[in-house]
C-alpha positions in Angstrom: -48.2 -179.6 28.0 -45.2 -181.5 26.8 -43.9 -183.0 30.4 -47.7 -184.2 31.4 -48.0 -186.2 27.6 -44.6 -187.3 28.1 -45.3 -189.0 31.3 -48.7 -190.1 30.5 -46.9 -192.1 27.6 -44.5 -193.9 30.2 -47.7 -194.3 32.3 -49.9 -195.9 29.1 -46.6 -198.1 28.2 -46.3 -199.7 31.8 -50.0 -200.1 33.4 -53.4 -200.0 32.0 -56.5 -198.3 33.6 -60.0 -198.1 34.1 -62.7 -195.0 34.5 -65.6 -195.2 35.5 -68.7 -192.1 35.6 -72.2 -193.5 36.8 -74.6 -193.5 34.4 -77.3 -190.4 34.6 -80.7 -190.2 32.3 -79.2 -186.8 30.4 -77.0 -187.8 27.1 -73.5 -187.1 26.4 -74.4 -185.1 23.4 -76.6 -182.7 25.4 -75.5 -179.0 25.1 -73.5 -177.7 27.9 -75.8 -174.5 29.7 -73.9 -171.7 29.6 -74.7 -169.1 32.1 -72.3 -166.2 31.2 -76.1 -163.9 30.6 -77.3 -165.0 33.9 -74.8 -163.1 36.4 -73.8 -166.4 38.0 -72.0 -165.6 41.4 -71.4 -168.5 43.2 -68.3 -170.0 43.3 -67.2 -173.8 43.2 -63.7 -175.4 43.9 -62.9 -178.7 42.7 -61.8 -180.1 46.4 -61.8 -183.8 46.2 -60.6 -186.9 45.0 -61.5 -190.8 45.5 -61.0 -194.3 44.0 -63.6 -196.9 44.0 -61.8 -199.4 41.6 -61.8 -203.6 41.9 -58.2 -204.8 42.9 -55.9 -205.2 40.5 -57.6 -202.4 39.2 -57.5 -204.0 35.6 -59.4 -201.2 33.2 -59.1 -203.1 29.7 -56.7 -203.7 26.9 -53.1 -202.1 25.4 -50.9 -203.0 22.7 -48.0 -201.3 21.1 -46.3 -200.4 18.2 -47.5 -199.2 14.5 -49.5 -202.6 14.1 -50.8 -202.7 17.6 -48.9 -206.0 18.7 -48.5 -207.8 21.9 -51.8 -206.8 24.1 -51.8 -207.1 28.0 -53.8 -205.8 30.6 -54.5 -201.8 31.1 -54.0 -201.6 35.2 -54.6 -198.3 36.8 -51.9 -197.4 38.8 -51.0 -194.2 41.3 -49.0 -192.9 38.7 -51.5 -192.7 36.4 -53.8 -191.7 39.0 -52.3 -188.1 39.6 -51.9 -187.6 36.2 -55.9 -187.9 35.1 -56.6 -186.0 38.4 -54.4 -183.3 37.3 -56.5 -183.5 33.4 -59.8 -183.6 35.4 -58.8 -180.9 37.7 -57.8 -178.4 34.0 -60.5 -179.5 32.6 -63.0 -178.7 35.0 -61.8 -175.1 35.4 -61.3 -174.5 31.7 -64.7 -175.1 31.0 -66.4 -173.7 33.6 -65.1 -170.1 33.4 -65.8 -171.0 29.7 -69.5 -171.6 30.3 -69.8 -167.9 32.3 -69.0 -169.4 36.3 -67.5 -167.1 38.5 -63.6 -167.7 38.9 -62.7 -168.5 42.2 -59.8 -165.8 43.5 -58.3 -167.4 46.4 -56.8 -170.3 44.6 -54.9 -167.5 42.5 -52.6 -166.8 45.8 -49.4 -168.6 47.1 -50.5 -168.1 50.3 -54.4 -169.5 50.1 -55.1 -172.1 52.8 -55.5 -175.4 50.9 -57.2 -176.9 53.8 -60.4 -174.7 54.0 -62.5 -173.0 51.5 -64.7 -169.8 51.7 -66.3 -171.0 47.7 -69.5 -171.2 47.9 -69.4 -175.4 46.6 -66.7 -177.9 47.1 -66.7 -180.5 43.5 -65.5 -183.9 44.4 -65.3 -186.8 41.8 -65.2 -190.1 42.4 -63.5 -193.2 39.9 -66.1 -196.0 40.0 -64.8 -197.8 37.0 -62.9 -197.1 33.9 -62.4 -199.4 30.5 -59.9 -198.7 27.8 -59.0 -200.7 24.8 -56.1 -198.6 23.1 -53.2 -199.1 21.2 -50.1 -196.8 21.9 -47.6 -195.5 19.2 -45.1 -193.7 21.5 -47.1 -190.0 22.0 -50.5 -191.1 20.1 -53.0 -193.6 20.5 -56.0 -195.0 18.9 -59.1 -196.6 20.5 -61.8 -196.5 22.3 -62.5 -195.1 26.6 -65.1 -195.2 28.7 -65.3 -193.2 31.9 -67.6 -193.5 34.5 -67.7 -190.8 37.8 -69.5 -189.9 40.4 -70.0 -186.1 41.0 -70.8 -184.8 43.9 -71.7 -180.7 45.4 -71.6 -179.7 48.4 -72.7 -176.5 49.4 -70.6 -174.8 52.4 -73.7 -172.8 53.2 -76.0 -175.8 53.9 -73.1 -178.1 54.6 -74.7 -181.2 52.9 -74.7 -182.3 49.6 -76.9 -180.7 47.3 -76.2 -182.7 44.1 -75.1 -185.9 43.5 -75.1 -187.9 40.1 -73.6 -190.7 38.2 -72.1 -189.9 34.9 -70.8 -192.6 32.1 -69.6 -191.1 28.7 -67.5 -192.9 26.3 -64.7 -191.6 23.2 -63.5 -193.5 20.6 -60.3 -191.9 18.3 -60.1 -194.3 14.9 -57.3 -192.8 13.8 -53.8 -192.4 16.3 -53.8 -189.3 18.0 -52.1 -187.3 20.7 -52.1 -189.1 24.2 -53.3 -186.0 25.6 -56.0 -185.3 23.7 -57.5 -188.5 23.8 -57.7 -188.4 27.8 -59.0 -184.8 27.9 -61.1 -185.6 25.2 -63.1 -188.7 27.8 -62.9 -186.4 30.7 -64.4 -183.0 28.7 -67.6 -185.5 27.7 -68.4 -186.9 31.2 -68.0 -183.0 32.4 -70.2 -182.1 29.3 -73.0 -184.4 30.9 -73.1 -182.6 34.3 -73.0 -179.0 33.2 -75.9 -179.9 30.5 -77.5 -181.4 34.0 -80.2 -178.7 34.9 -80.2 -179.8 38.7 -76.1 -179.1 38.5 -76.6 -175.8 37.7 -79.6 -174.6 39.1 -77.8 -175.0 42.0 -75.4 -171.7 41.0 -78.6 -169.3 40.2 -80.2 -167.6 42.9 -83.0 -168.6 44.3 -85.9 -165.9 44.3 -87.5 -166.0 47.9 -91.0 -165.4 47.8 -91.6 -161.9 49.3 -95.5 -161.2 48.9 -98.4 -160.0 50.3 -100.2 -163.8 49.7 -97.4 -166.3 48.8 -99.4 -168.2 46.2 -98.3 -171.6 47.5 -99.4 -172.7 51.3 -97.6 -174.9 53.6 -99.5 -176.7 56.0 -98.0 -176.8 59.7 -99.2 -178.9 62.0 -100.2 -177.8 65.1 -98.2 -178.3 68.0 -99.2 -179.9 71.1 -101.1 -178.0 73.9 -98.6 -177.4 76.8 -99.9 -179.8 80.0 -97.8 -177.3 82.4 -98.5 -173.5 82.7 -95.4 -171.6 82.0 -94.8 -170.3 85.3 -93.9 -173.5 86.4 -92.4 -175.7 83.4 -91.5 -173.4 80.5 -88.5 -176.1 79.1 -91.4 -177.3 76.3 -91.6 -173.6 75.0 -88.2 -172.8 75.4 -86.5 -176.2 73.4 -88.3 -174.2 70.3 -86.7 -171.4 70.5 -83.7 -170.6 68.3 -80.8 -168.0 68.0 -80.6 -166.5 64.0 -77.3 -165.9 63.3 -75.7 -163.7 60.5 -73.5 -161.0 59.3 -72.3 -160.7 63.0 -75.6 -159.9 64.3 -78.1 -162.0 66.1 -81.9 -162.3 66.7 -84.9 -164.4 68.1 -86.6 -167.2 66.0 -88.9 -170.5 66.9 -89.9 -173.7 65.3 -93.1 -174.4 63.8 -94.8 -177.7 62.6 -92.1 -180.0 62.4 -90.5 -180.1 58.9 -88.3 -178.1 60.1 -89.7 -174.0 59.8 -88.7 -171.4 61.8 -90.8 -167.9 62.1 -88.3 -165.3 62.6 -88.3 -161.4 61.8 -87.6 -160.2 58.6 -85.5 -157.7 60.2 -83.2 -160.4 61.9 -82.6 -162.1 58.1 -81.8 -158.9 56.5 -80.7 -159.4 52.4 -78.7 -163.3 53.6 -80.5 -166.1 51.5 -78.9 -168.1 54.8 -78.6 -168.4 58.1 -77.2 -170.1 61.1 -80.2 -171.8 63.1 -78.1 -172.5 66.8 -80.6 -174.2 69.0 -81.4 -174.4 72.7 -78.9 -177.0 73.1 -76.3 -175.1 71.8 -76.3 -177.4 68.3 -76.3 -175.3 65.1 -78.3 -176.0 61.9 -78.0 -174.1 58.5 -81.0 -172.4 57.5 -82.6 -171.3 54.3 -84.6 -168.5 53.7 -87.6 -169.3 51.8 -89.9 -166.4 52.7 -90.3 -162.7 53.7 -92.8 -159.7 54.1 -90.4 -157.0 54.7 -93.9 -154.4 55.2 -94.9 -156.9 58.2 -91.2 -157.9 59.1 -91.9 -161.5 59.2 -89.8 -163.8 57.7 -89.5 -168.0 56.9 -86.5 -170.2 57.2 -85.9 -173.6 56.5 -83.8 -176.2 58.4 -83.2 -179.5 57.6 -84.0 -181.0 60.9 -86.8 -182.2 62.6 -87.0 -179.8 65.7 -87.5 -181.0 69.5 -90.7 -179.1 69.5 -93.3 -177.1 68.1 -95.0 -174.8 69.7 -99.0 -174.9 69.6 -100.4 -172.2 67.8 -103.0 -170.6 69.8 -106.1 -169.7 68.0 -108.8 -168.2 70.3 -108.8 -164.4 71.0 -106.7 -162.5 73.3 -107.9 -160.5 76.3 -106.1 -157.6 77.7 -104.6 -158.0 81.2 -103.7 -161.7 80.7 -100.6 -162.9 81.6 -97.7 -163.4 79.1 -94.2 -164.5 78.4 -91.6 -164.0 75.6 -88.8 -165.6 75.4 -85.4 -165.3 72.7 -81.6 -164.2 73.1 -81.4 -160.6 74.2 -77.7 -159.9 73.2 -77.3 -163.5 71.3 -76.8 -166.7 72.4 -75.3 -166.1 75.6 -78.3 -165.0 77.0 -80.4 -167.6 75.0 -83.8 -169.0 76.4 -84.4 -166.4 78.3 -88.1 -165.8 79.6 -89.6 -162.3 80.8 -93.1 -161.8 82.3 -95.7 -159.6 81.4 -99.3 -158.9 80.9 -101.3 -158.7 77.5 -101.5 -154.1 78.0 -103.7 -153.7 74.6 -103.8 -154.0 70.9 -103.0 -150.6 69.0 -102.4 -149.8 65.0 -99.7 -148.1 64.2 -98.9 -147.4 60.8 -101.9 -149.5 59.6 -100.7 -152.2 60.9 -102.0 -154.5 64.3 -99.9 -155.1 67.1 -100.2 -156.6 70.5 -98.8 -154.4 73.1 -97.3 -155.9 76.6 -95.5 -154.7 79.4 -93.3 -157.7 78.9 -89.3 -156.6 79.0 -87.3 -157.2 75.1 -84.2 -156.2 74.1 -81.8 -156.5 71.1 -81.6 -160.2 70.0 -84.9 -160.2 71.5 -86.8 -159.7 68.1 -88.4 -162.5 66.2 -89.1 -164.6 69.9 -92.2 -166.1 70.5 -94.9 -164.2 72.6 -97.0 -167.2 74.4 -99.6 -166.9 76.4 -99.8 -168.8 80.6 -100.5 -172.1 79.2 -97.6 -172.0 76.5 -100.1 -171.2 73.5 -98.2 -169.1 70.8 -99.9 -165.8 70.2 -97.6 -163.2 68.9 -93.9 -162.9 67.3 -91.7 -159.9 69.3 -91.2 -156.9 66.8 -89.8 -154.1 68.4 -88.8 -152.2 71.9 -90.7 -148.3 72.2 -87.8 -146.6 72.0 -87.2 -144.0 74.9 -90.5 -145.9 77.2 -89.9 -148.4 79.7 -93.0 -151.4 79.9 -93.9 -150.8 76.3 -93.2 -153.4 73.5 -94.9 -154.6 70.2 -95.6 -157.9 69.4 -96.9 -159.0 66.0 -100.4 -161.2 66.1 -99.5 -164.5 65.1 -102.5 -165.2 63.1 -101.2 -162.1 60.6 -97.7 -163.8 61.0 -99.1 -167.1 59.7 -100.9 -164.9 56.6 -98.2 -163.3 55.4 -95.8 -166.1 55.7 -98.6 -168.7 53.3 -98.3 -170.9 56.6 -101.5 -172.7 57.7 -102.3 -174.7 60.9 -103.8 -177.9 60.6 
């Protein structure tokens, strides 16, 4: 790119600069992964841009000339600023469509909205320090660069940062070459060092939720606290656990349980989405994770990265039939959240080989994946489905098979 060297030259005759990648424990000279047999689908934009350099922003050493007279200070200036962006900015797509990542479309079009994203990951870099000791012949130069960046991932979908890293590489060119080579040639080894980073990319694979009939690893939850109110008269405690599932347009029932953060939900509700939005009783919304499903029991596990206003206790003597119970979700989403419908405990049936707890207690759509408590606020069953074409008839899965199939354990 003729125009960028030529301008980098006036830029390299007139300021001197300074990079700077933090240091990470994987080597420059570690192999780039390359994903291109993997099926990689997520997409990543590099989004951001940001300084962290010492005022005057001195980054080393440059003389001129064929016998490298008259050294002064390298400062890095804006100028020179927007031209490495622009390098880091190439580079970064070059070698990630190189390495098999999914090109991201929407940059492709005149009329994409620069000020949102729908990529999966937003890249930002930023310039902690920077040290060059070079000597410039007009377009070439000889000596020696060291870079030194932070890079940062955030992932849209969990709207947090999901990898962060230091990276230092260094470059040294013994014999003159062309200015824009040497500067692609620093940035394309500190970019080396985060796509051989393991934690960088394992970001980009899918994630395998566990579906199984015994999830071979078990959380422990612990127990919520016993409700000193019977619902009938205070049911805030069991309600501030309830939460509306949000995806693909469609809505359902979920609760919180323990309090890292785990919400019981129906498999059914979740669908194929790896996430979720978690919108809580106080109308404040969380991203969610799937983490596990039985899609034979319809149960299904998400996690949030919030610690939740409540858990509900988990009640672990038997049922009887005729007791009084409540359920409570978001019949018809979160406009009709937290809302709580009597009933009594009518019987426990099989259908299909599998147990259910049968009450009188009125569900509808949005309704599935609620909480099914007990007078005293105990948690006994998760809502499942409506009979269809029966009025007073609804199934409620047994919490106790909920817990099983999910690997969740009460302590």
């Amino acid at each position: 790119m003729k125009p960028f060297a030529t301008l980098l030259t006036a830029a390299l005759l007139i300021i001197s600069t300074r990079y700077a990648f933090a240091e990470t424990t994987a080597m420059a000279s570690d192999p780039a992964i390359n994903v291109s047999a993997e099926g990689v689908k997520k997409t990543v934009v590099f989004k951001h841009w940001k300084l962290n350099l010492d005022s005057p922003n001195k980054v080393g050493k440059i003389s001129r000339g064929m016998f490298c007279s008259g050294s002064t200070d390298f400062v890095y200036d804006t100028r020179y600023d927007r031209l490495f962006l622009e390098r880091v900015g190439a580079i970064f797509k070059e070698k990630s469509l190189a390495l098999g990542y999914p090109k991201y479309g929407a940059n492709d079009s005149a009329f994409a909205d620069t000020s949102t994203t729908s990529a999966d990951f937003l890249l930002g870099f930023t310039l902690l320090d920077m040290n060059q000791n070079i000597c410039v012949d007009f377009k070439e130069v000889s000596g020696s660069g060291k870079l030194k960046l932070k890079a940062e991932l955030f992932s849209n979908k969990l709207q947090k940062v999901v990898y962060s890293r230091d990276i230092e590489a260094t470059f040294t060119a013994e014999k003159k070459i062309e200015v824009e080579a040497f500067v692609d040639a620093m940035i394309e080894k500190v970019l080396n060092v985060m796509f051989a980073d393991p934690k960088y990319v394992d970001n980009f694979r899918d994630k395998t939720v566990i579906a199984s009939d015994t999830p071979a690893n078990v959380i422990l939850v612990k127990n919520g606290a016993k409700p000193t109110n019977k619902m009938d008269k205070e049911a805030n405690g069991v309600m501030s656990a309830v939460v509306t599932i949000e995806t693909g347009g469609t809505s359902g029932s979920g609760f919180y349980i323990g309090r890292d953060g785990y919400v019981i939900t129906n498999q059914h509700v979740v669908g194929n989405a790896n996430y979720v939005k978690v919108r809580l009783a106080n109308g404040y919304s969380v991203p969610g994770q799937i983490v596990r499903k039985d899609p034979a029991r319809d149960v299904a596990l998400i996690k949030t990265e919030i610690e939740p206003p409540t858990a509900l206790f988990v009640r672990t003597t038997a049922t009887r039939v005729g007791e009084e119970v409540f359920a409570v979700g978001s019949p018809f989403g979160a406009q009709l959240k937290n809302t709580v419908t009597r009933g009594i405990l009518s019987g426990e049936r099989t259908l299909n080989e599998q147990r259910f707890i049968q009450s009188d207690v009125s569900i509808n759509p949005g309704s599935s994946g609620g909480p099914l408590v007990d007078a005293e606020g105990g948690l006994i069953a998760v809502a499942d489905l409506k009979k269809q074409d029966a009025s007073g008839i609804a199934m409620f899965i047994p919490i106790e098979e909920v817990l099983e199939k999910l690997g969740l354990k009460i302590q």
